[in-house]
N, C-alpha and C positions, 0 to 999 in steps of 0.2 A: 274833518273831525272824527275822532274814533266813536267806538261804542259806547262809551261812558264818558263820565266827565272825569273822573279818577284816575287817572295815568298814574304809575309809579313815578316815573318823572317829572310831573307837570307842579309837583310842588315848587319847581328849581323855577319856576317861574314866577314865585312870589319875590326874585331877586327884580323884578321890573316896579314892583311896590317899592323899591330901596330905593331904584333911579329916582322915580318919579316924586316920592315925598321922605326923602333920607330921613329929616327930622322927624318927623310921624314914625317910620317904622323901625328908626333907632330907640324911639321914646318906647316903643312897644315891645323890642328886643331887651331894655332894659328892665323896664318893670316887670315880664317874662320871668327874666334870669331871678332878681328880687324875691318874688313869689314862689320859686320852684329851689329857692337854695334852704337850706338846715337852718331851720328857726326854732319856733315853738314845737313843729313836726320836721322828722329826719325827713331828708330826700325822698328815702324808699317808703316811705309813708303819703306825700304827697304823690308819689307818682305813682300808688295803685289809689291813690284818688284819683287823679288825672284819668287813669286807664276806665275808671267808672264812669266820670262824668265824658270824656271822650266817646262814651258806647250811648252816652243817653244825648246827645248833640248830633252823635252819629255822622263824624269824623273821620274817614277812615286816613288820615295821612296822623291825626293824631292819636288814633288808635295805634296805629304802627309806631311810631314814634312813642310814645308812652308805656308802650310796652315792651319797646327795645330798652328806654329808659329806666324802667320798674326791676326787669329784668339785671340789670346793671350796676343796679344802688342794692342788689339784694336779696327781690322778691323772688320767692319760689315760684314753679307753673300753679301751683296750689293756690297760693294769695293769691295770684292772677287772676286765676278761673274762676278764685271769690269774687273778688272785685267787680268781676265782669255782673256774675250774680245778682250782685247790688243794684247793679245800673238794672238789670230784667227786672228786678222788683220793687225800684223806683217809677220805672219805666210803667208798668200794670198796672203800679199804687196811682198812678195820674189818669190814666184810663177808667179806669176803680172812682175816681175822686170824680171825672168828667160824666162818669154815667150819672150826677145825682140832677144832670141838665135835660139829660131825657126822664128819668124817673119825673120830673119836675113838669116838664112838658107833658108828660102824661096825664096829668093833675088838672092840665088846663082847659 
């Protein structure tokens, strides 16, 4: 095993989820593609969503992915970098929201 669990490659290995239950990760490739195509919001709108919610899950194969994607449909490094932004200050705003569990404990 390497140093990490994140291989550039080792996403190619979620082609063994296909063997193993086609139907399941067809049903997921479909609903994916659904989700991620021009609806109510363009492409390039969901996918500096994606790029946000990917940093707050902390993804890195769909970090890359999503921001190759974002990149693609549109987005500037600018939106990007917002984007990314978002995710940092969702990310604190929950930290921020968690600390009322110590404040609270302190009480007791």
């Amino acid at each position: 095993m390497g140093d990490n669990f994140y291989g550039k490659k080792d996403i190619e290995k979620a082609a063994k989820m296909y063997a193993l239950k086609p139907e399941l990760m067809q049903a997921y490739l479909d609903f994916d593609g659904k989700v991620m195509a021009d609806g109510s919001l363009n492409k390039k709108t969901k996918e500096l969503i994606a790029v946000a919610c990917a940093h707050i899950t902390q993804c890195p194969y769909c970090i890359h992915g999503h921001t190759k994607n974002a990149k693609k449909a549109g987005a500037s490094d600018e939106e990007i970098a917002e984007a990314v932004f978002v995710a940092v200050a969702l990310r604190a705003g929950g930290s921020m929201a968690h600390s009322c569990i110590s404040m609270a404990t302190l009480e007791e």
